[in-house]
One Martini backbone bead per residue (centre of mass of N, CA, C, O) as a GRO file, in nm:
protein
  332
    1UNK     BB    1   8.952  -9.021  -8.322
    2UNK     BB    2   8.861  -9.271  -8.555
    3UNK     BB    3   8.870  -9.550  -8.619
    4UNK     BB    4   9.047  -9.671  -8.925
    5UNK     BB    5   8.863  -9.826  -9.154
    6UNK     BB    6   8.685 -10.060  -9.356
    7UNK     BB    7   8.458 -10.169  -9.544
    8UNK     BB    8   8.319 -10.441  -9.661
    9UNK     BB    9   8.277 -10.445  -9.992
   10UNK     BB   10   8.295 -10.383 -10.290
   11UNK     BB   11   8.361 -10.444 -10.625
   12UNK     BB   12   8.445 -10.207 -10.730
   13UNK     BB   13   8.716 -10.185 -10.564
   14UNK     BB   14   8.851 -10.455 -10.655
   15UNK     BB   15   8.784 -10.413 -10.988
   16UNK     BB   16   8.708 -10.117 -11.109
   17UNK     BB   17   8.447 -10.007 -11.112
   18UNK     BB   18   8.147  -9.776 -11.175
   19UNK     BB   19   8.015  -9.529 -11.058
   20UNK     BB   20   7.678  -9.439 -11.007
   21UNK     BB   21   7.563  -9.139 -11.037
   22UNK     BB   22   7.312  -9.246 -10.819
   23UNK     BB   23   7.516  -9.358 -10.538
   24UNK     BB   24   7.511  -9.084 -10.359
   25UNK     BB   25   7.234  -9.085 -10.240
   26UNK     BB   26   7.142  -9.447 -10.171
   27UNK     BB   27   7.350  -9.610 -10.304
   28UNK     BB   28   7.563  -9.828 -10.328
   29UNK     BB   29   7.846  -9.952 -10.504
   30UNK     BB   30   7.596 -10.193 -10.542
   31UNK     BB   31   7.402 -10.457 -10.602
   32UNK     BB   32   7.138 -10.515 -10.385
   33UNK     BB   33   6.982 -10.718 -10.554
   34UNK     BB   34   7.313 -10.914 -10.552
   35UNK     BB   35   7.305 -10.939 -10.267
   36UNK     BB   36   7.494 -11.208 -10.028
   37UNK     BB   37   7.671 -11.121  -9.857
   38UNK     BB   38   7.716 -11.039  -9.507
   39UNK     BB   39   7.781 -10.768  -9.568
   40UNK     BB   40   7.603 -10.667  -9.802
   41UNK     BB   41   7.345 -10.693  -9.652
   42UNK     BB   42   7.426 -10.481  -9.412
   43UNK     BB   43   7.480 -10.263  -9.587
   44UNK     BB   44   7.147 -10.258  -9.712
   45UNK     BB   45   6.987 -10.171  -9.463
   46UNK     BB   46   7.083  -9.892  -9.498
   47UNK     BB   47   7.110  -9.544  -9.639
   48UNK     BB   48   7.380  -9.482  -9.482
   49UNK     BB   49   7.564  -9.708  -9.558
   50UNK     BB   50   7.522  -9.684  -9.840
   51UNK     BB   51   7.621  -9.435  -9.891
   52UNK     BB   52   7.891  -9.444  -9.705
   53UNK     BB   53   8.004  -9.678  -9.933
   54UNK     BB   54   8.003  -9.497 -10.162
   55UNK     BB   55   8.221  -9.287 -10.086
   56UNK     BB   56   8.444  -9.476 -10.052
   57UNK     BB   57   8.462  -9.577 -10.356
   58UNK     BB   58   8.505  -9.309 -10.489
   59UNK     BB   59   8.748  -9.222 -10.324
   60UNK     BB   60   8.944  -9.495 -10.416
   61UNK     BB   61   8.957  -9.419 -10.708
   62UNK     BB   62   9.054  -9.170 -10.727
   63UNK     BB   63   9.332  -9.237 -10.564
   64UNK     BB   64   9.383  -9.460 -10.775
   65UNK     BB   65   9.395  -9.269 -11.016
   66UNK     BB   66   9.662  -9.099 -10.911
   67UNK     BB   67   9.827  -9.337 -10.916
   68UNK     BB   68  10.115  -9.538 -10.968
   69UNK     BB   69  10.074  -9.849 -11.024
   70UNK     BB   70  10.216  -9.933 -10.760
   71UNK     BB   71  10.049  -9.780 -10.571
   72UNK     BB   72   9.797  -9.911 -10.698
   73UNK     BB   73   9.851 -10.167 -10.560
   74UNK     BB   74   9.878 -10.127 -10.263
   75UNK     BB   75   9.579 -10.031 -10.223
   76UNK     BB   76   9.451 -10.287 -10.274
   77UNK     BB   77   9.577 -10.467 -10.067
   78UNK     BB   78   9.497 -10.249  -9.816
   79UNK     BB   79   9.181 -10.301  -9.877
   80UNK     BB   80   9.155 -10.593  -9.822
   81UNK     BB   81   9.299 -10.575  -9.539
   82UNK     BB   82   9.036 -10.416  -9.416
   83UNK     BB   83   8.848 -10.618  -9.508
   84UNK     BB   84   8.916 -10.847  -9.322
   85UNK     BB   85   8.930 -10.682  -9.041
   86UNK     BB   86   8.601 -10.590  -9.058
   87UNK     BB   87   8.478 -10.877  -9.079
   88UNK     BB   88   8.577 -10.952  -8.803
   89UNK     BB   89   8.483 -10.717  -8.613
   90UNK     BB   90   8.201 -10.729  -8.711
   91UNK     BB   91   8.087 -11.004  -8.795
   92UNK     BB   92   8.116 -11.060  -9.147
   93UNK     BB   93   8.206 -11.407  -9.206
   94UNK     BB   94   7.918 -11.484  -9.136
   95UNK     BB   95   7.649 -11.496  -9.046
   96UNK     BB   96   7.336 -11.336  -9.053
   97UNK     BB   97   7.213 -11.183  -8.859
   98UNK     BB   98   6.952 -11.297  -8.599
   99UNK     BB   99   6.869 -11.010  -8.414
  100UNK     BB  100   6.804 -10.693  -8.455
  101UNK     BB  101   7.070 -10.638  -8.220
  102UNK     BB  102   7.282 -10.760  -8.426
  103UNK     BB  103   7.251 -10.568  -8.661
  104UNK     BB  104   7.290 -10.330  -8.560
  105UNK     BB  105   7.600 -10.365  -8.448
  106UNK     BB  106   7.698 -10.409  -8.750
  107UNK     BB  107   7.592 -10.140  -8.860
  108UNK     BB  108   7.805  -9.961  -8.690
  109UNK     BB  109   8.058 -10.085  -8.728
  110UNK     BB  110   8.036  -9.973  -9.050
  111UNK     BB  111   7.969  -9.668  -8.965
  112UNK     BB  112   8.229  -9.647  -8.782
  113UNK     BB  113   8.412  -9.689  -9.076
  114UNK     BB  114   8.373  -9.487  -9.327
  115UNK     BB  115   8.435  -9.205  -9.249
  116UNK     BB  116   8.732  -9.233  -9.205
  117UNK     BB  117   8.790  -9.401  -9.469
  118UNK     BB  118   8.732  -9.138  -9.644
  119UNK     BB  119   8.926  -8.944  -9.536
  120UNK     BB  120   9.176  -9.086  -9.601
  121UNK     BB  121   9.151  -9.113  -9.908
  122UNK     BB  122   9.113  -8.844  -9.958
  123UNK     BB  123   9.420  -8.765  -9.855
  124UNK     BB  124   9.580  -8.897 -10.132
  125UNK     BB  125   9.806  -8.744 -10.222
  126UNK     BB  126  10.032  -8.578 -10.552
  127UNK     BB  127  10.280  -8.481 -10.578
  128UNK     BB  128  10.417  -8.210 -10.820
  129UNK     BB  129  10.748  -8.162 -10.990
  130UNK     BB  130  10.752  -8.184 -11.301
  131UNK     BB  131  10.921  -8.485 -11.250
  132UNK     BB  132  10.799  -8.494 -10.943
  133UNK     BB  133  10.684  -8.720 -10.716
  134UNK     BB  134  10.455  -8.761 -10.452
  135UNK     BB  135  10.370  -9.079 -10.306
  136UNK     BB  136  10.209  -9.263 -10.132
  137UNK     BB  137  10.209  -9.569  -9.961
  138UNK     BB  138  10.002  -9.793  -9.905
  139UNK     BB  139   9.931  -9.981  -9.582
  140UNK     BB  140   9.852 -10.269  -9.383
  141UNK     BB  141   9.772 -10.379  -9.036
  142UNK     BB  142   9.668 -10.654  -8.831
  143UNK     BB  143   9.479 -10.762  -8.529
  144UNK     BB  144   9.324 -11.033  -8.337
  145UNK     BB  145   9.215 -11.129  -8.043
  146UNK     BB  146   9.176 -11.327  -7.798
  147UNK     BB  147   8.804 -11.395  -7.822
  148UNK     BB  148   8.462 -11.308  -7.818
  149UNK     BB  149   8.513 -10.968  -7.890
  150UNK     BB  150   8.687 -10.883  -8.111
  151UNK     BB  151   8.980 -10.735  -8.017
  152UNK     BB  152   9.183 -10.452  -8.230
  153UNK     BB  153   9.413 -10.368  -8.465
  154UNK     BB  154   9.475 -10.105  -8.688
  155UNK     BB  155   9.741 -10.030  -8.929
  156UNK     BB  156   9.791  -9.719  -9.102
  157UNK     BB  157  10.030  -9.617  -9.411
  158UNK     BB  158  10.144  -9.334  -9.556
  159UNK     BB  159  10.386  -9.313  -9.785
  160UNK     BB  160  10.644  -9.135  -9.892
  161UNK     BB  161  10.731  -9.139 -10.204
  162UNK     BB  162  10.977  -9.118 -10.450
  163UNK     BB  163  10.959  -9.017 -10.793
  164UNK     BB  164  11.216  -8.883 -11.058
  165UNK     BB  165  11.492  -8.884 -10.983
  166UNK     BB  166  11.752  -8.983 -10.872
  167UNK     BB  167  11.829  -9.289 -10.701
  168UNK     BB  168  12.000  -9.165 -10.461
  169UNK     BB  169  11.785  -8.968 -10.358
  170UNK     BB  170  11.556  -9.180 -10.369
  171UNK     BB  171  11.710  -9.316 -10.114
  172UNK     BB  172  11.766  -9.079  -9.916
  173UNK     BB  173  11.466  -9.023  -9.875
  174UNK     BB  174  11.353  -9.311  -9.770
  175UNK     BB  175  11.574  -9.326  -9.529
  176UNK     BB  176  11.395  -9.109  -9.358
  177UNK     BB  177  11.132  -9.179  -9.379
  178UNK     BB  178  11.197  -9.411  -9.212
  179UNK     BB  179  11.330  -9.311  -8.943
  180UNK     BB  180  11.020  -9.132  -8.880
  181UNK     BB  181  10.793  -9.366  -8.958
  182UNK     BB  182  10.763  -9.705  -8.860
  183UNK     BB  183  10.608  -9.872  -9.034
  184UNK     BB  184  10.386 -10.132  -8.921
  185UNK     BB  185  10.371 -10.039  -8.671
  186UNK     BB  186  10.273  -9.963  -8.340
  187UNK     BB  187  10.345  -9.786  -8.109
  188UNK     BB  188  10.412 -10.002  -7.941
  189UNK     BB  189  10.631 -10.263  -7.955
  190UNK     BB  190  10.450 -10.581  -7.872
  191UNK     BB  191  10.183 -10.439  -7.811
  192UNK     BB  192   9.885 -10.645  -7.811
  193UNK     BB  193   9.687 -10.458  -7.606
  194UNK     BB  194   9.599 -10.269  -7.833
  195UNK     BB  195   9.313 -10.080  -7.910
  196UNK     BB  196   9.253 -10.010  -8.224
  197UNK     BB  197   9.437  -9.706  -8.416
  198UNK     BB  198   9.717  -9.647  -8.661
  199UNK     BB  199   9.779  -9.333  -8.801
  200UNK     BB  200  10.009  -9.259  -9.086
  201UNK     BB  201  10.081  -8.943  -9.251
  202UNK     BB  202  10.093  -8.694  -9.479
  203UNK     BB  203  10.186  -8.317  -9.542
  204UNK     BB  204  10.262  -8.107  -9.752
  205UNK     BB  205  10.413  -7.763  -9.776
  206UNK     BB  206  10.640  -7.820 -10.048
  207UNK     BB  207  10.706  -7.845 -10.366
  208UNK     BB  208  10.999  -7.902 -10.601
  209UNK     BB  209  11.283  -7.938 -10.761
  210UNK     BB  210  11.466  -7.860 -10.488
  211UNK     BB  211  11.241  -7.878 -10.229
  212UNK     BB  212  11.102  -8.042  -9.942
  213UNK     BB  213  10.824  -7.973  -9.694
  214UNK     BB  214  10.710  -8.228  -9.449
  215UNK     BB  215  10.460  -8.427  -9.256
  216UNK     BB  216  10.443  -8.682  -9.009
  217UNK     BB  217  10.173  -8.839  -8.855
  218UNK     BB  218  10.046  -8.963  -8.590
  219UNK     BB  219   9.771  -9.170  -8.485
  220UNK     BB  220   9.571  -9.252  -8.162
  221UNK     BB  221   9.316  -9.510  -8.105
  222UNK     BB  222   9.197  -9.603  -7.754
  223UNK     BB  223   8.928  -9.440  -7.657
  224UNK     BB  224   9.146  -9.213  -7.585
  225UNK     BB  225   9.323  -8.931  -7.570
  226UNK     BB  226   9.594  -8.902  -7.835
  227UNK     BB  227   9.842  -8.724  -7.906
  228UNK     BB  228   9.983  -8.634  -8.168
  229UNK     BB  229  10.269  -8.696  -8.403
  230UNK     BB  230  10.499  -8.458  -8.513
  231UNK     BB  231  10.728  -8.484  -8.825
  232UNK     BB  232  10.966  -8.334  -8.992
  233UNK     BB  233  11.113  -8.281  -9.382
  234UNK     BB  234  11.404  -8.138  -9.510
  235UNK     BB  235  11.453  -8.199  -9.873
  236UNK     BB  236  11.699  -8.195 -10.098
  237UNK     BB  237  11.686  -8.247 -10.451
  238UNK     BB  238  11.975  -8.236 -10.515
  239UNK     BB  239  12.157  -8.354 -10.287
  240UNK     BB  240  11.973  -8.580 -10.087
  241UNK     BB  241  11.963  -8.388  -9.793
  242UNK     BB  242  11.881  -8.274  -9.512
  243UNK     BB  243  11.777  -7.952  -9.422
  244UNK     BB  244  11.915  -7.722  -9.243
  245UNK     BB  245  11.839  -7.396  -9.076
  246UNK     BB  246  12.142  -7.289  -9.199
  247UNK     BB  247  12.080  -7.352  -9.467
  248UNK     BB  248  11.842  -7.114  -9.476
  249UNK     BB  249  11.975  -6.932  -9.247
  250UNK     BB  250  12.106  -6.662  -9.066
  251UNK     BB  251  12.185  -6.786  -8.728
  252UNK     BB  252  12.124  -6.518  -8.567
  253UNK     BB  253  12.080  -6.349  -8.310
  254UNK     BB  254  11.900  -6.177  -8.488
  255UNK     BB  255  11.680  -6.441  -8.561
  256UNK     BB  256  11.646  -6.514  -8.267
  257UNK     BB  257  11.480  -6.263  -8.168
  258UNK     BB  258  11.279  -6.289  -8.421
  259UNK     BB  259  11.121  -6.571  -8.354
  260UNK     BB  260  11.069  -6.511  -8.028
  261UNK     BB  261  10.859  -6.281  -8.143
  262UNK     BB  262  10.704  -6.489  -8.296
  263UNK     BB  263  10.605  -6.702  -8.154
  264UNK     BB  264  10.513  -6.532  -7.868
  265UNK     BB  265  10.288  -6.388  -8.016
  266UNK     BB  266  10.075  -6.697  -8.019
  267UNK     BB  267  10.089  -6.768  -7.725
  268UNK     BB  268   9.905  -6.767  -7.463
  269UNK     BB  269  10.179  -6.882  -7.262
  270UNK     BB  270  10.497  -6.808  -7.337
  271UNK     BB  271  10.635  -6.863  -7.082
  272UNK     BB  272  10.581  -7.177  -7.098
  273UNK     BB  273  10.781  -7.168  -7.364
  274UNK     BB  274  11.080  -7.095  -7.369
  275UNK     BB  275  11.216  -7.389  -7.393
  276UNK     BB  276  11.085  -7.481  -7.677
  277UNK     BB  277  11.176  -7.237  -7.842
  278UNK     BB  278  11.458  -7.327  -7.825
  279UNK     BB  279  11.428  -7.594  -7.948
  280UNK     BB  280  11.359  -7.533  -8.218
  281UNK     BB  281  11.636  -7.348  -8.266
  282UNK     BB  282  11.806  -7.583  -8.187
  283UNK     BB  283  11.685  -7.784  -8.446
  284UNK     BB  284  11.885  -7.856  -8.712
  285UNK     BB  285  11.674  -8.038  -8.893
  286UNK     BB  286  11.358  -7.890  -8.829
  287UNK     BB  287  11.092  -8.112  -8.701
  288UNK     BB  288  10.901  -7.828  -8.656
  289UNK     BB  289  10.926  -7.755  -8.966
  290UNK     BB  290  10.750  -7.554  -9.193
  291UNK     BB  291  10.772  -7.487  -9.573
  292UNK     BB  292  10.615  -7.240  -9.720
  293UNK     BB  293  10.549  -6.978  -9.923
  294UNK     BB  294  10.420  -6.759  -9.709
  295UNK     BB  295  10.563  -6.928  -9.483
  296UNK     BB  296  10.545  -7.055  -9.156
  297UNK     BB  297  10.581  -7.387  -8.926
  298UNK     BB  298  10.548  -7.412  -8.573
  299UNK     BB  299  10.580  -7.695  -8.383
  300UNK     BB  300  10.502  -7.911  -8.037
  301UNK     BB  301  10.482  -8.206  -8.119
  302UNK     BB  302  10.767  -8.318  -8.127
  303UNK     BB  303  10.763  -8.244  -7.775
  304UNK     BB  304  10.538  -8.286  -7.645
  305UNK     BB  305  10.298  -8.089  -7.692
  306UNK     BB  306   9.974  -7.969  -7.715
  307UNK     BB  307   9.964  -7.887  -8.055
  308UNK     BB  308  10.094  -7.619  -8.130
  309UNK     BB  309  10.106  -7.377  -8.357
  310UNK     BB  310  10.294  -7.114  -8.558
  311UNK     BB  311  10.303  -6.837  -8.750
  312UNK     BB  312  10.522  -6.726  -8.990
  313UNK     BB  313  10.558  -6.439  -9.219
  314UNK     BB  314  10.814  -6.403  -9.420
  315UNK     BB  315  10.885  -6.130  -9.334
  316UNK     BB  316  11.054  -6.209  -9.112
  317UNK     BB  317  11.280  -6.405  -9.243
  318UNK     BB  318  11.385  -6.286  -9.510
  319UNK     BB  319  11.659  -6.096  -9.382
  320UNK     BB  320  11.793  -6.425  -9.321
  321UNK     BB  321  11.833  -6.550  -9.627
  322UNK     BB  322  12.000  -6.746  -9.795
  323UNK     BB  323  12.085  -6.727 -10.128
  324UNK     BB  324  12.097  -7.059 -10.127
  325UNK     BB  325  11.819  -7.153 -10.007
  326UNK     BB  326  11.608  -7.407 -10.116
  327UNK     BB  327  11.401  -7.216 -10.008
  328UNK     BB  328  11.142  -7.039 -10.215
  329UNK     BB  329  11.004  -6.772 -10.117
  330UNK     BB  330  10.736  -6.538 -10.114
  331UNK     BB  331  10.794  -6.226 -10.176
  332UNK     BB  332  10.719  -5.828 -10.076
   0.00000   0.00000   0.00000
């Protein structure tokens, strides 16, 4: 993964300007040729830039305007955030570069931050059930190193915020996700010569008014590949409290040998697994299991394992649904 900046650019972004139709093609999100400051000016200097300066600025609309007030104004806060940010690491904030050599560097350090910045903006989608929203809360820290190298960290955080619950529920949502999320923070706390770039995100799996099922996962760039971190939530939101495997299943042997049976089915070398397939199936808070419509997806990185995760398909699992279970799967 690369790490996930944001050029400081335009003003569309920060004003709430519209993009105009014709910048998706070759230009800025900002007029070129009222660019002032050194960033502005390193945008315009090349087509690919500037190009991909219109994508973050599209992206950034996009999903400040599918937030509610609260959220799209921490959006733009982050947004400065990042503008700050990358102002510093790219030396952005002073002249503009006066050696061809030296322009060079500033615009790929430019152009090696729009594209996962865009990204990122992509995803921060809207879940809605009936009066139930789940929106992203962006936040954003960062660090500057001390010396003339100018390398630094930056932590982005999309956390699910739930609105339109009762109060309490909304707070046991909030609390839970604080417990599994760590917002704010590096990968290791205190660590200041951390490199690189903290991204964490979620993605729903089901929501509806009775149960919503989500994954948070964590990733870390710092020059070398670090295996995400991703645990799940499953949070009844009739009742407020996380979903437990048994709220779901009649946990019998019998389903524990049709799980394992199908865990077992989709991974390369099975038998090197069974000690952590016994792990999913014996955690009971299940934050391994994703619960979709149409399937389950039990994943391996919450245990640090490879990657890997297993889709399960509904019929394996109907006949041990228990009649009361919070998640409502689409059964034929």
């Amino acid at each position: 993964m690369k790490p996930h900046v944001l050029v400081l650019c335009a003003t569309t972004i920060l004003t709430g300007g519209a993009l105009r139709a014709e910048d998706a093609d070759s230009r800025a999100s900002f007029d070129c040729a009222k660019a002032r400051s050194t960033h502005e000016r390193v945008i315009c200097a090349s087509p690919e830039t500037r190009k991909a300066d219109a994508t973050v600025a599209k992206a950034f609309a996009t999903a400040k305007g599918a937030l509610s007030p609260a959220q799209a104004q921490a959006l733009v806060v982050s947004q400065r955030d990042f503008n700050t940010y990358l102002a510093k690491i790219c030396w952005l904030d002073g002249a503009m570069p006066k050696s061809a050599e030296a322009q060079t560097v500033a615009t790929f350090c430019l152009t090696n931050g729009l594209g996962p910045r865009a990204e990122f903006l992509d995803g921060l989608k809207v879940a809605i059930a009936g009066s139930l929203r789940l929106e992203p809360r962006v936040t954003t820290a960062h660090r500057i190193l001390p010396g003339e190298s100018r390398n630094g960290w930056i932590t982005d955080d999309a956390m699910p915020v739930l609105i339109g619950a009762p109060a309490a529920v909304e707070k046991a949502f909030a609390a839970e996700i604080r417990e599994i999320y760590n917002a704010g923070q590096p990968l290791i706390a205190g660590r200041t010569t951390l490199v690189g770039a903290v991204t964490r995100d979620y993605r729903v799996a089901t929501m509806d008014e009775n149960f919503v099922s989500l994954s948070v996962t964590e990733r870390v760039e710092t020059g070398v590949s670090v295996l995400p971190r991703e645990e799940g939530l499953n949070f009844d939101l009739k009742t407020g409290r996380p979903v437990a495997l048994d709220d779901i299943f009649k946990t019998s042997q019998a389903w524990r040998t049709a799980m394992k049976t199908a865990l077992r089915k989709d991974l390369n070398h099975p038998e090197e697994f069974d000690h952590y397939i016994d792990h999913v199936l014996d955690n009971g808070k299940g934050v391994n299991w994703l619960f979709f419509r149409d399937k389950i997806e039990v994943n391996w990185v919450g245990s640090q394992q490879p990657g890997e995760f297993v889709e399960v398909p509904v019929s394996v699992v109907a006949p041990f649904l228990k009649p009361d279970s919070p998640w409502k799967p689409v059964t034929r």
